[in-house]
PDB file of N, CA, C and O in Angstrom:
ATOM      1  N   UNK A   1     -23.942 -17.961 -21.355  1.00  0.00           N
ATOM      2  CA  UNK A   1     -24.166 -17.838 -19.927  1.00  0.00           C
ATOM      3  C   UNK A   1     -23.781 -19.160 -19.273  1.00  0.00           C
ATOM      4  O   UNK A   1     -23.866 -20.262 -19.814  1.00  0.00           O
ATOM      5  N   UNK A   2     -23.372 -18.924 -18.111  1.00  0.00           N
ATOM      6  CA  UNK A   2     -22.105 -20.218 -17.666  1.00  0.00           C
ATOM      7  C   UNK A   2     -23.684 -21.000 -16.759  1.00  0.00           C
ATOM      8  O   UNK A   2     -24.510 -20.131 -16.482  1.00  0.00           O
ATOM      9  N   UNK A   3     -23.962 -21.977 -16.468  1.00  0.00           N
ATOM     10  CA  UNK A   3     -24.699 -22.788 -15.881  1.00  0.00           C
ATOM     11  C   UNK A   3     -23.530 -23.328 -14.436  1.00  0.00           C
ATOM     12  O   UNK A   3     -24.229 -23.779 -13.528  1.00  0.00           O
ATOM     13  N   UNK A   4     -22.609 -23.350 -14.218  1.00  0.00           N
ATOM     14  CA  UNK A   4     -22.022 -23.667 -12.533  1.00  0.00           C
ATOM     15  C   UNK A   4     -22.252 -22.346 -12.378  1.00  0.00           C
ATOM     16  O   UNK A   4     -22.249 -21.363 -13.119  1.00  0.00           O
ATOM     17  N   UNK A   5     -22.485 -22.598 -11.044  1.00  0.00           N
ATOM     18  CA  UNK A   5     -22.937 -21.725  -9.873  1.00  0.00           C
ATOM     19  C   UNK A   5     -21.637 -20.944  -9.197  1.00  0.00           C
ATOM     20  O   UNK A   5     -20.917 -21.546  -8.399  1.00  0.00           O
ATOM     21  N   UNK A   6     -21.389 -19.599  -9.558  1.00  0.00           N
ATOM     22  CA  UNK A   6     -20.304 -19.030  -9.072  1.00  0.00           C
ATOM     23  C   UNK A   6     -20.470 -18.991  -7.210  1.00  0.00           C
ATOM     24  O   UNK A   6     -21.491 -19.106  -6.532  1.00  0.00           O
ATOM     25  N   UNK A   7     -18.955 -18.773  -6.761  1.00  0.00           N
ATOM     26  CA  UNK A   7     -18.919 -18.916  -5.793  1.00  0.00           C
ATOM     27  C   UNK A   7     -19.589 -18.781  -4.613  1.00  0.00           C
ATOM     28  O   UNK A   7     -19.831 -19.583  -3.711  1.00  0.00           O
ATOM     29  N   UNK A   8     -19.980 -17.022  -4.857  1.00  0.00           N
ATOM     30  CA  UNK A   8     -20.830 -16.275  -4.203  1.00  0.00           C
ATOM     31  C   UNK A   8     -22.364 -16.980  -4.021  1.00  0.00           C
ATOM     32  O   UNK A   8     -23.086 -16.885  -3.029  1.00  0.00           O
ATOM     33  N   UNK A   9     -22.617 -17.653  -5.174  1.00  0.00           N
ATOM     34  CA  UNK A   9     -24.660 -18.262  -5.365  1.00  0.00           C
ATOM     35  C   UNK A   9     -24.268 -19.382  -4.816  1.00  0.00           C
ATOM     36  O   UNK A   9     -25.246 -19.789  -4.191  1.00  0.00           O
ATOM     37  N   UNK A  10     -23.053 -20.404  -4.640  1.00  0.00           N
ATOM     38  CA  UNK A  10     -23.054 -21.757  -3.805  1.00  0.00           C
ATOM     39  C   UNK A  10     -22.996 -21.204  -2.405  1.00  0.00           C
ATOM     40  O   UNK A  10     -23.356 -22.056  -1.593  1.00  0.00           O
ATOM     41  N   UNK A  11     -22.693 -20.163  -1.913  1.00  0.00           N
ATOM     42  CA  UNK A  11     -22.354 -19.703  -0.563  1.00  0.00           C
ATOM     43  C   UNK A  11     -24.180 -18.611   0.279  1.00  0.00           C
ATOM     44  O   UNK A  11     -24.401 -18.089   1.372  1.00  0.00           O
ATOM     45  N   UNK A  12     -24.926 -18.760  -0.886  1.00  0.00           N
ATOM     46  CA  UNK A  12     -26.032 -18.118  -0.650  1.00  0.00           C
ATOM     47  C   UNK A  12     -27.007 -18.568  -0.314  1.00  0.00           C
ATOM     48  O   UNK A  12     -27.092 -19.774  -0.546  1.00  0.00           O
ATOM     49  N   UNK A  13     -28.186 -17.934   0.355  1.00  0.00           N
ATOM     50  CA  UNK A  13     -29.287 -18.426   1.217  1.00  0.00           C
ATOM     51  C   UNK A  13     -30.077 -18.463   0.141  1.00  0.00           C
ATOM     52  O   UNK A  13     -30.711 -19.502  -0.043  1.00  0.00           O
ATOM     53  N   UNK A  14     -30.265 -17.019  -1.095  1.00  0.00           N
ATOM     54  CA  UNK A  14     -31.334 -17.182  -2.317  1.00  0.00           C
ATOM     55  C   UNK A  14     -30.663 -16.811  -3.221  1.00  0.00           C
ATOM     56  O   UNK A  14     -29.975 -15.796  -3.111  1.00  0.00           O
ATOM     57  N   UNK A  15     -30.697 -17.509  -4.287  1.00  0.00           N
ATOM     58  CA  UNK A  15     -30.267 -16.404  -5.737  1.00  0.00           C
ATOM     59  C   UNK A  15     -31.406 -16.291  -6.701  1.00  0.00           C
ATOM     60  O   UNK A  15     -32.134 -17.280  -6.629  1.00  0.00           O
ATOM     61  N   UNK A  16     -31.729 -15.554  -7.432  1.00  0.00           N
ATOM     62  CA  UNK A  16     -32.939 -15.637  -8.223  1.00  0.00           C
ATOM     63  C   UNK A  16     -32.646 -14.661  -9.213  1.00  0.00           C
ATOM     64  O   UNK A  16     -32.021 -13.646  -8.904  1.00  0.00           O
ATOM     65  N   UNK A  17     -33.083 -14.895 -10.512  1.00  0.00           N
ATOM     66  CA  UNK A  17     -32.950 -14.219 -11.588  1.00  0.00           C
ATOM     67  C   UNK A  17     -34.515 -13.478 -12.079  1.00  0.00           C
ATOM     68  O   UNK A  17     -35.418 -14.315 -12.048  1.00  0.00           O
ATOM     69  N   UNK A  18     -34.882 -12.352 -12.431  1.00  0.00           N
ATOM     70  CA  UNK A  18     -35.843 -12.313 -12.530  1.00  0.00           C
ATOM     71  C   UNK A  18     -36.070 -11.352 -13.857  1.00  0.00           C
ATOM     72  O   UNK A  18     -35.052 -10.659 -13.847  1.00  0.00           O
ATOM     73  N   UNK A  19     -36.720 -11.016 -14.788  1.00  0.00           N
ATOM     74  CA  UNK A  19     -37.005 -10.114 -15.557  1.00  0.00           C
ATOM     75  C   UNK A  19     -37.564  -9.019 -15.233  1.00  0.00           C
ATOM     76  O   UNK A  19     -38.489  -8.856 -14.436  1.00  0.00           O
ATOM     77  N   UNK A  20     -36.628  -7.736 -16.269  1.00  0.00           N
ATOM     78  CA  UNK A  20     -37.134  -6.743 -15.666  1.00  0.00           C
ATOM     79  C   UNK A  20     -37.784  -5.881 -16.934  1.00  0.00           C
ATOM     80  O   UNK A  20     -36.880  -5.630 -17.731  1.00  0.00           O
ATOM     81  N   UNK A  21     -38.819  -5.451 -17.288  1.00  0.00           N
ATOM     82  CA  UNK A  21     -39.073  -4.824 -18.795  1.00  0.00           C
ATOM     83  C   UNK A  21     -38.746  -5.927 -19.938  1.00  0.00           C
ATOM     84  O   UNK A  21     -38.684  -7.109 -19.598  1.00  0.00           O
ATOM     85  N   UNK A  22     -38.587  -5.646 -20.960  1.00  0.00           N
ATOM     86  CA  UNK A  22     -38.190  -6.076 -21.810  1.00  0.00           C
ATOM     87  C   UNK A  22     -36.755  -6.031 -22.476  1.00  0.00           C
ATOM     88  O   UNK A  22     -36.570  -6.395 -23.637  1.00  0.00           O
ATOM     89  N   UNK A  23     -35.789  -5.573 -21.674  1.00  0.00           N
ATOM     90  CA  UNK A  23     -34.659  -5.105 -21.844  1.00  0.00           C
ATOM     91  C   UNK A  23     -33.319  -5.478 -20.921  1.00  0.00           C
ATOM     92  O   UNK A  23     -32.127  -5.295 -21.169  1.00  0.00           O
ATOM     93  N   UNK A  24     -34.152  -6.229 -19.452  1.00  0.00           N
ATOM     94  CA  UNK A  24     -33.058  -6.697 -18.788  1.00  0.00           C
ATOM     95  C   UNK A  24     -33.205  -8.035 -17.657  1.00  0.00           C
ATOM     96  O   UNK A  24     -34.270  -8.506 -17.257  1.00  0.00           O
ATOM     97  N   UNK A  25     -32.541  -8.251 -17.477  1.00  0.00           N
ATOM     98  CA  UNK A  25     -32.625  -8.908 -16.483  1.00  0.00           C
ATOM     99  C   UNK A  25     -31.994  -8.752 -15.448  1.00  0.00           C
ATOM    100  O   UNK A  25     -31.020  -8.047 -15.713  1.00  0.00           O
ATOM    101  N   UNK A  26     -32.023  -9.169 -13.857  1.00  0.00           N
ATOM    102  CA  UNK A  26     -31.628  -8.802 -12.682  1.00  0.00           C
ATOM    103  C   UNK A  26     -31.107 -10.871 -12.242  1.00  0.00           C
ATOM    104  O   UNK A  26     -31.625 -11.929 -12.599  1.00  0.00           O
ATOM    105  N   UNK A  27     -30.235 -10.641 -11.602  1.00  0.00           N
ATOM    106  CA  UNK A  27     -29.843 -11.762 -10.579  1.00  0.00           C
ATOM    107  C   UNK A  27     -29.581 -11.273  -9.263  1.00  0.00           C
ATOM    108  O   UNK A  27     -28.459 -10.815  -9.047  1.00  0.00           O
ATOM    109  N   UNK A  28     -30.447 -11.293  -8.330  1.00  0.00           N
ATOM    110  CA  UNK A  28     -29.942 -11.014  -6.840  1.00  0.00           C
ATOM    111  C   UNK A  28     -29.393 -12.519  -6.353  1.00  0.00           C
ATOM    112  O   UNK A  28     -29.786 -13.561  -6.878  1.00  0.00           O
ATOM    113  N   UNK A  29     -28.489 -12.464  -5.342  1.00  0.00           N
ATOM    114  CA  UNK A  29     -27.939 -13.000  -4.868  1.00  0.00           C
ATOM    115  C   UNK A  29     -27.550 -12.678  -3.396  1.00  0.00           C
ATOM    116  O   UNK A  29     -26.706 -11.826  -3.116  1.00  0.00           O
ATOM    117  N   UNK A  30     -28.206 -13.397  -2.499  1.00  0.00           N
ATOM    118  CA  UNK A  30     -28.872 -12.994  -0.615  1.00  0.00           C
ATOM    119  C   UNK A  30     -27.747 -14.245  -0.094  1.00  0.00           C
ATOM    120  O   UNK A  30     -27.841 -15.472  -0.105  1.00  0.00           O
ATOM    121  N   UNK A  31     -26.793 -13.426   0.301  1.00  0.00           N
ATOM    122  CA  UNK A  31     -25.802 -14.608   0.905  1.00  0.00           C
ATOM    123  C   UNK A  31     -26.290 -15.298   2.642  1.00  0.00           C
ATOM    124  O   UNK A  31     -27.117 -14.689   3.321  1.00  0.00           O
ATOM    125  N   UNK A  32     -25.635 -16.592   3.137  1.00  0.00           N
ATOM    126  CA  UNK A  32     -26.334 -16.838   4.087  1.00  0.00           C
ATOM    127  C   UNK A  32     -25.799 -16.117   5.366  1.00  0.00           C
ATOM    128  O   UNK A  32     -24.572 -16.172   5.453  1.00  0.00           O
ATOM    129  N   UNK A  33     -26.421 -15.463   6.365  1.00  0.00           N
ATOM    130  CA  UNK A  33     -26.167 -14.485   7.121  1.00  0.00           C
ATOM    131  C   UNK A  33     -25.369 -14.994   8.466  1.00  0.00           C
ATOM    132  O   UNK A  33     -25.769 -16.039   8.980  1.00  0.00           O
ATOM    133  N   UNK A  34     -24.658 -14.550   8.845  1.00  0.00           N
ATOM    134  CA  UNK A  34     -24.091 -14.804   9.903  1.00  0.00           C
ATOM    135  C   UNK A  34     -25.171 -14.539  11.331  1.00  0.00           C
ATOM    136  O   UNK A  34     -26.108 -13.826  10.969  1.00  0.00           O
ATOM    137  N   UNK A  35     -25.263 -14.860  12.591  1.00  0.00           N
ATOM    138  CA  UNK A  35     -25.998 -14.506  13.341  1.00  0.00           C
ATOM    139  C   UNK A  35     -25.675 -12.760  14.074  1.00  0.00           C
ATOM    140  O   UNK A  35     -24.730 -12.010  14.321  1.00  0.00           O
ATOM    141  N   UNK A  36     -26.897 -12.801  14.160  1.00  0.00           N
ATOM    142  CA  UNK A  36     -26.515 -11.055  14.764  1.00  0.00           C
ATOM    143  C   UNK A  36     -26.170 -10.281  14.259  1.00  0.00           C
ATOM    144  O   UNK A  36     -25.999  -9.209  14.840  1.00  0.00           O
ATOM    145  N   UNK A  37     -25.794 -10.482  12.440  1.00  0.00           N
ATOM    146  CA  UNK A  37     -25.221  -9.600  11.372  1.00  0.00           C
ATOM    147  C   UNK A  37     -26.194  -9.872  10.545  1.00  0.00           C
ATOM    148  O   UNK A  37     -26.944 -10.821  10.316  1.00  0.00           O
ATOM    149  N   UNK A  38     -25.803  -7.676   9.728  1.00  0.00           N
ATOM    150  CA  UNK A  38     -26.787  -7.459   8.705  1.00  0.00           C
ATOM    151  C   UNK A  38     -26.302  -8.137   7.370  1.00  0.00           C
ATOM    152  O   UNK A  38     -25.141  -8.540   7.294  1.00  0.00           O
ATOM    153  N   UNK A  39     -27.319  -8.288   6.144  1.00  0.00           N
ATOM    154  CA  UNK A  39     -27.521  -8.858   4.760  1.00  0.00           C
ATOM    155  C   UNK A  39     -27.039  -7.809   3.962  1.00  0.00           C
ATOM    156  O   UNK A  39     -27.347  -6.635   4.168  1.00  0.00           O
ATOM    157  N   UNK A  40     -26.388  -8.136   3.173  1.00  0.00           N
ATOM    158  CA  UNK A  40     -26.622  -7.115   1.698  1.00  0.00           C
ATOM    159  C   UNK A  40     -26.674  -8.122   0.704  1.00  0.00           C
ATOM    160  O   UNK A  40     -26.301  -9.283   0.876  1.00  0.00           O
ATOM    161  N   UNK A  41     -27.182  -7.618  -0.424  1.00  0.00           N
ATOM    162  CA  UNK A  41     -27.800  -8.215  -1.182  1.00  0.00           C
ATOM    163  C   UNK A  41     -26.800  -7.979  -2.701  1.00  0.00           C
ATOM    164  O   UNK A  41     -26.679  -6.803  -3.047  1.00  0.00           O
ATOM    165  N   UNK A  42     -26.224  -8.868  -3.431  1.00  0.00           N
ATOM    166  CA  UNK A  42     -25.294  -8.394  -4.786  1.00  0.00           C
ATOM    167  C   UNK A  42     -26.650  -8.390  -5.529  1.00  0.00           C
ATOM    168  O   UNK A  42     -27.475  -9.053  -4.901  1.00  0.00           O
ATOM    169  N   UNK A  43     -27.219  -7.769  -6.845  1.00  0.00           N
ATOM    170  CA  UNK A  43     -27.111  -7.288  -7.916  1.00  0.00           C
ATOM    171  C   UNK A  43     -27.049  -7.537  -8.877  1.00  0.00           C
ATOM    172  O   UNK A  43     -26.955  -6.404  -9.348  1.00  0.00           O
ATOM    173  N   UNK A  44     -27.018  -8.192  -9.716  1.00  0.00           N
ATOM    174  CA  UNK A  44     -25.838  -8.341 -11.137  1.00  0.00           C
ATOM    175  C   UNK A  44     -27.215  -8.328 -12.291  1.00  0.00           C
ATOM    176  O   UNK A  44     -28.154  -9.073 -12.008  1.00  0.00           O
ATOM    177  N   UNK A  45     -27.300  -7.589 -13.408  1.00  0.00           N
ATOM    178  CA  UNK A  45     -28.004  -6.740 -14.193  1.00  0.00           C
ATOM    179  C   UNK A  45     -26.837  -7.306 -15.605  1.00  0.00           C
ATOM    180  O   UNK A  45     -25.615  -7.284 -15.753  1.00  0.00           O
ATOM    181  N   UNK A  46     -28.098  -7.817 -16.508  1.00  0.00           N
ATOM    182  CA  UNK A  46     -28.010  -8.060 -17.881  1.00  0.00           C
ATOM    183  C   UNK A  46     -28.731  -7.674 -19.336  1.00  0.00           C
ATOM    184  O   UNK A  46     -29.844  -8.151 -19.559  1.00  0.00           O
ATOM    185  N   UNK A  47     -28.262  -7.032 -20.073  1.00  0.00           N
ATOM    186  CA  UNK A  47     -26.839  -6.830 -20.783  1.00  0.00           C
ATOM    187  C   UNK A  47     -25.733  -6.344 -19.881  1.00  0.00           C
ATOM    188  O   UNK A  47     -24.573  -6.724 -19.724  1.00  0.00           O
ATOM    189  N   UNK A  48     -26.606  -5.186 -19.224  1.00  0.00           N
ATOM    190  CA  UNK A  48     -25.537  -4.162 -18.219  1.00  0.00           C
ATOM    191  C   UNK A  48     -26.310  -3.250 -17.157  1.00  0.00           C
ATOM    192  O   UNK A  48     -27.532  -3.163 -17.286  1.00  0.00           O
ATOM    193  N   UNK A  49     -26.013  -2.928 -16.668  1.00  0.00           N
ATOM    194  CA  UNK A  49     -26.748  -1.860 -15.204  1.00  0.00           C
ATOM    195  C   UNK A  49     -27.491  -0.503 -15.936  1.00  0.00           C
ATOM    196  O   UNK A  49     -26.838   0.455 -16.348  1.00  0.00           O
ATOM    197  N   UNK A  50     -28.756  -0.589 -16.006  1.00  0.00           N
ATOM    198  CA  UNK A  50     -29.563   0.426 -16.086  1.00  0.00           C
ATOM    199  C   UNK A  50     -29.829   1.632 -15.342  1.00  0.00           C
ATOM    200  O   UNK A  50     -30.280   1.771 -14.206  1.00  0.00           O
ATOM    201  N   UNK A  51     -29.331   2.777 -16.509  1.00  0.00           N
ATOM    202  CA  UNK A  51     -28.859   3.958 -15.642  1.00  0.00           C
ATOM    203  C   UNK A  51     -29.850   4.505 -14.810  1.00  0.00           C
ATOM    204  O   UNK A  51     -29.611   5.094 -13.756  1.00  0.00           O
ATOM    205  N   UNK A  52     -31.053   4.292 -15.326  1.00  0.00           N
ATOM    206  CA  UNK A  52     -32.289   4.270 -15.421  1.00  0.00           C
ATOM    207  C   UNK A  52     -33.969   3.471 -15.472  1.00  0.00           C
ATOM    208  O   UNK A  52     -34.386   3.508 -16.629  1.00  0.00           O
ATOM    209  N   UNK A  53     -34.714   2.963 -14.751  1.00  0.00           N
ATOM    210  CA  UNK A  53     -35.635   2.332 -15.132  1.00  0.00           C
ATOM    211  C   UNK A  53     -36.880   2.936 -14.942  1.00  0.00           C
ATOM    212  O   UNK A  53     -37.130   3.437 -13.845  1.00  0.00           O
ATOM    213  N   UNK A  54     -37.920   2.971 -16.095  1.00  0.00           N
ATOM    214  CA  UNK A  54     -39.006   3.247 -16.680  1.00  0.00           C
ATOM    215  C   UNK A  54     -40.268   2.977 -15.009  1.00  0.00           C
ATOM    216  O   UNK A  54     -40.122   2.459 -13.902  1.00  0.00           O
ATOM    217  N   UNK A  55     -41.003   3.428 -15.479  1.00  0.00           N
ATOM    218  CA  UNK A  55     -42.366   2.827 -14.096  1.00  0.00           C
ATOM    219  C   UNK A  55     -42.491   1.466 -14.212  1.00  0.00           C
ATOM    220  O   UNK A  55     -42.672   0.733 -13.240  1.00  0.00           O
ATOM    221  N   UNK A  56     -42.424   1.168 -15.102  1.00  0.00           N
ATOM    222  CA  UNK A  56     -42.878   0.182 -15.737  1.00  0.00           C
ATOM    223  C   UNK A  56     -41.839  -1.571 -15.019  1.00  0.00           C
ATOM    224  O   UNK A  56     -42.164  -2.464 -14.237  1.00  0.00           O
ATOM    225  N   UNK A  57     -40.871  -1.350 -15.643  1.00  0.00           N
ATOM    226  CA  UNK A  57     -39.621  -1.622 -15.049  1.00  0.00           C
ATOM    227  C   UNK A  57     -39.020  -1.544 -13.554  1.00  0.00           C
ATOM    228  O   UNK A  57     -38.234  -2.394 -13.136  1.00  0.00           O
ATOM    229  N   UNK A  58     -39.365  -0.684 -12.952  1.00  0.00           N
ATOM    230  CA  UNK A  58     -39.330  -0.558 -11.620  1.00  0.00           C
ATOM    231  C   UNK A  58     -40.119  -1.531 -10.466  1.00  0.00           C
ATOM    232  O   UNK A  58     -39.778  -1.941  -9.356  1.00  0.00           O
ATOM    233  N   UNK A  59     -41.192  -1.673 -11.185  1.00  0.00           N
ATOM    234  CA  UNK A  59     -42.516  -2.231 -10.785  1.00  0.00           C
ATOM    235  C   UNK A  59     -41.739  -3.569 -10.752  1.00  0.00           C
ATOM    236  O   UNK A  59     -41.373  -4.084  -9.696  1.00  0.00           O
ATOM    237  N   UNK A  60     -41.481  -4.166 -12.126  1.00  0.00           N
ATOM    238  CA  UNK A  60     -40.975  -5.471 -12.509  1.00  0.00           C
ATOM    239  C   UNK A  60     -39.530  -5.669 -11.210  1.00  0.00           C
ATOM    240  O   UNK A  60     -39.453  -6.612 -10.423  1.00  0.00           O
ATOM    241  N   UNK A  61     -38.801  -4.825 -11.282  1.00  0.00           N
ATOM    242  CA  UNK A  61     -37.432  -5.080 -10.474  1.00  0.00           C
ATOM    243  C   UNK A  61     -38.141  -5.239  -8.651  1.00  0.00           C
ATOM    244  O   UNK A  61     -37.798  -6.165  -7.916  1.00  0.00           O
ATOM    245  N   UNK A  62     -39.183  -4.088  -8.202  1.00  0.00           N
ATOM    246  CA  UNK A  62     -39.678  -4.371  -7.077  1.00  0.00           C
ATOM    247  C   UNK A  62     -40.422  -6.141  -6.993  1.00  0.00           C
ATOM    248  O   UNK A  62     -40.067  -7.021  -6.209  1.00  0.00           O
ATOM    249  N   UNK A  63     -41.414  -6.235  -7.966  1.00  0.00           N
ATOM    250  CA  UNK A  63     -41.740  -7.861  -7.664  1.00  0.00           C
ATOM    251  C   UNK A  63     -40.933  -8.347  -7.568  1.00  0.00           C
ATOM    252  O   UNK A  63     -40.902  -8.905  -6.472  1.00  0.00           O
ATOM    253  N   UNK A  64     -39.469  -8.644  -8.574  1.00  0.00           N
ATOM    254  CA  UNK A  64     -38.754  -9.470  -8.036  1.00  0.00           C
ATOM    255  C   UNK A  64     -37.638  -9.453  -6.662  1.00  0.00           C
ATOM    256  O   UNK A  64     -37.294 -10.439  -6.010  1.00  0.00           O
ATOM    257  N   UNK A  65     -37.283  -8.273  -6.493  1.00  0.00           N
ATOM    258  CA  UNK A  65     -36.817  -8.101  -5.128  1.00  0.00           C
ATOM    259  C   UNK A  65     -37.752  -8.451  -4.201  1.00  0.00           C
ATOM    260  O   UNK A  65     -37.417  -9.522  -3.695  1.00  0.00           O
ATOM    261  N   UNK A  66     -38.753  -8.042  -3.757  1.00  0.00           N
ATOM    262  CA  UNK A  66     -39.779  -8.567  -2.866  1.00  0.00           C
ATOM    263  C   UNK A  66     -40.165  -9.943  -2.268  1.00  0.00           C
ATOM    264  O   UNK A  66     -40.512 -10.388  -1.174  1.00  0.00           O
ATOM    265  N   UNK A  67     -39.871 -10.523  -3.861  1.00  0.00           N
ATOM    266  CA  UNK A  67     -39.969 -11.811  -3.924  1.00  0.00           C
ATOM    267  C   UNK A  67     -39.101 -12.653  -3.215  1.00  0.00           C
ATOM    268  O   UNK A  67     -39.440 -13.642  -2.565  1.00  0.00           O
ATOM    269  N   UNK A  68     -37.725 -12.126  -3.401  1.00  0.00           N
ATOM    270  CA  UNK A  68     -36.520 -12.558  -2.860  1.00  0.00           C
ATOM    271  C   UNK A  68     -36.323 -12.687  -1.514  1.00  0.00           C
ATOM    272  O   UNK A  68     -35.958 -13.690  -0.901  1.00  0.00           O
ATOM    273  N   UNK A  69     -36.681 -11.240  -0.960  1.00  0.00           N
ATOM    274  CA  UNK A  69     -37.119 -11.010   0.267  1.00  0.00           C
ATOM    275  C   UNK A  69     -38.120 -11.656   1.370  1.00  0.00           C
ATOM    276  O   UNK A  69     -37.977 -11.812   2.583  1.00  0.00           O
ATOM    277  N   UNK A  70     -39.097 -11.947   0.564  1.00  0.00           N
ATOM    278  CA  UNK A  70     -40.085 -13.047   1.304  1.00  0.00           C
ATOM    279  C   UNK A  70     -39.432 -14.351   1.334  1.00  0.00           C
ATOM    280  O   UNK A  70     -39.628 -15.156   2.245  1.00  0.00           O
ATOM    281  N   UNK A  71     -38.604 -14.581   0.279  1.00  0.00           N
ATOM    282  CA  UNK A  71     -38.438 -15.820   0.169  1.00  0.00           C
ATOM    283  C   UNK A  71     -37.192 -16.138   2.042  1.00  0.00           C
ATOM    284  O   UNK A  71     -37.114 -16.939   2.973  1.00  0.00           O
ATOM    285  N   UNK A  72     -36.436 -14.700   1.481  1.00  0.00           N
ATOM    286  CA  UNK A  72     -35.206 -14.825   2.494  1.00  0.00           C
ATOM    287  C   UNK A  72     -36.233 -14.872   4.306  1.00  0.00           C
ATOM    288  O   UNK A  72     -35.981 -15.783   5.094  1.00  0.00           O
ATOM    289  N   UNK A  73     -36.935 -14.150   4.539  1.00  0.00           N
ATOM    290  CA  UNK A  73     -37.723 -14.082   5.539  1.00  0.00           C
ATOM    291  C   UNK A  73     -38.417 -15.504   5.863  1.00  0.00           C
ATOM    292  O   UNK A  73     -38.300 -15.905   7.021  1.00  0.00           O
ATOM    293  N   UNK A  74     -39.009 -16.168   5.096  1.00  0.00           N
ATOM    294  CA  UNK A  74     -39.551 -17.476   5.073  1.00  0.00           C
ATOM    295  C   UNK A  74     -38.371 -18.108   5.877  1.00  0.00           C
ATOM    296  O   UNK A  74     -38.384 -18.423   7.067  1.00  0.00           O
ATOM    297  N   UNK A  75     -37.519 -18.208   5.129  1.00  0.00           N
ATOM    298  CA  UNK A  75     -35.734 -19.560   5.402  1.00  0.00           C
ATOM    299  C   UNK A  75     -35.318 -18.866   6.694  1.00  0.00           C
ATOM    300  O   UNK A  75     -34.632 -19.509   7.488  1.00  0.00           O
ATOM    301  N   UNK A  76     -35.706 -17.485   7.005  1.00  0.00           N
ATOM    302  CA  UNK A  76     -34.607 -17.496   8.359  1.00  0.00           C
ATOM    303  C   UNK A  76     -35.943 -17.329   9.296  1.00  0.00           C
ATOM    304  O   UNK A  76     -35.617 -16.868  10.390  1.00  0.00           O
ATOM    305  N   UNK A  77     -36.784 -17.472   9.231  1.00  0.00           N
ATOM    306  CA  UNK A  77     -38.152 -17.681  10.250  1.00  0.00           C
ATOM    307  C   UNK A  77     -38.252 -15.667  11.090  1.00  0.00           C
ATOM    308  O   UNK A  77     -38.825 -15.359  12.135  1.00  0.00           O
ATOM    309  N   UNK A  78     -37.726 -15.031  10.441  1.00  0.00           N
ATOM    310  CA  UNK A  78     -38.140 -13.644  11.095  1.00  0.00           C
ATOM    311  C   UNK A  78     -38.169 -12.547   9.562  1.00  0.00           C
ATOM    312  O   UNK A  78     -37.784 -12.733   8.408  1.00  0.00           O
ATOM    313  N   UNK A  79     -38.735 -11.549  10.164  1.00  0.00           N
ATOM    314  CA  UNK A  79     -38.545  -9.970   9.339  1.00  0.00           C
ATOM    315  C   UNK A  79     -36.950  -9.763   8.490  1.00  0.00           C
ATOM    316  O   UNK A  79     -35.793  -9.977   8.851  1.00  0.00           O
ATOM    317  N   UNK A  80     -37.555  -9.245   7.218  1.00  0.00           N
ATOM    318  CA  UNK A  80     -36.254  -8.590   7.043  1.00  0.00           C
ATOM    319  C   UNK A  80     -36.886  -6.875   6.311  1.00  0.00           C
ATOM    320  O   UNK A  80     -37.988  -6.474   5.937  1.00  0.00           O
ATOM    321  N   UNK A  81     -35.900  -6.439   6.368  1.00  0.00           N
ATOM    322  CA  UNK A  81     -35.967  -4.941   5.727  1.00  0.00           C
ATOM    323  C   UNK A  81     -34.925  -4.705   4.795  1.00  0.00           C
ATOM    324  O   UNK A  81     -33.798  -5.194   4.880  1.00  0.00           O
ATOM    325  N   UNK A  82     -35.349  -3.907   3.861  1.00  0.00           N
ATOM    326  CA  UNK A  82     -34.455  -3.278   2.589  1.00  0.00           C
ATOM    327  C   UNK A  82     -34.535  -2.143   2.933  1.00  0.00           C
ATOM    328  O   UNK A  82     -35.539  -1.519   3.276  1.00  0.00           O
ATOM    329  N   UNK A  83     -32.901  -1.629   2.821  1.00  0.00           N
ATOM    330  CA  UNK A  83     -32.983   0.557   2.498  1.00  0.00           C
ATOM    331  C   UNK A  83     -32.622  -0.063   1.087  1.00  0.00           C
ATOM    332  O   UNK A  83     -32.213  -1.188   0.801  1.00  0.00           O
ATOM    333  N   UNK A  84     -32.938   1.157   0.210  1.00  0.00           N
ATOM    334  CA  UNK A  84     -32.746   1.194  -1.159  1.00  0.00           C
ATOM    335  C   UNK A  84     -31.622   2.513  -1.249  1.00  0.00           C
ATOM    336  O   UNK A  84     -32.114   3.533  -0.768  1.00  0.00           O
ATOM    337  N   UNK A  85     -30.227   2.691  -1.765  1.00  0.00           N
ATOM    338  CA  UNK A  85     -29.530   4.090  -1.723  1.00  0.00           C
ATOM    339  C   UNK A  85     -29.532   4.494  -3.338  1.00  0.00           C
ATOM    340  O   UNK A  85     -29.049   5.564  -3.708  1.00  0.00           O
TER     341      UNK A  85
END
């Protein structure tokens, strides 16, 4: 696993890696927002993207999104919202 910071995480407001179950891990990556424009959020899932996650696991992927989210809300001083598709 490479330790420099790909392009996208030097250009970002949060990146955070978080565990999910015992089987994966998640890196979101919350780029910094332009004014008056919406966020999306990259993703990136290790070994590989789970076709599927357990209750259990879900739970784990919500704390850490949440987390991210507060964090992003804190740095830009207002609300944010997630749709999930």
């Amino acid at each position: 696993m490479s330790t420099t910071p790909s392009r996208l995480e030097a250009l970002s407001l949060v990146t955070t890696t978080f565990r999910v179950g015992r089987h994966y891990r998640c890196t979101m990556t919350i780029p910094r927002p332009e004014p008056g424009s919406a966020l999306s959020m990259a993703c990136e899932w290790e070994p590989s993207t789970p076709k599927r996650l357990n209750d259990r696991e879900m739970r784990d992927y919500r704390r850490g999104r949440n987390a991210a989210l507060s964090e992003v809300a804190r740095l830009i001083g207002g609300d944010v919202m997630c749709i999930e598709v």
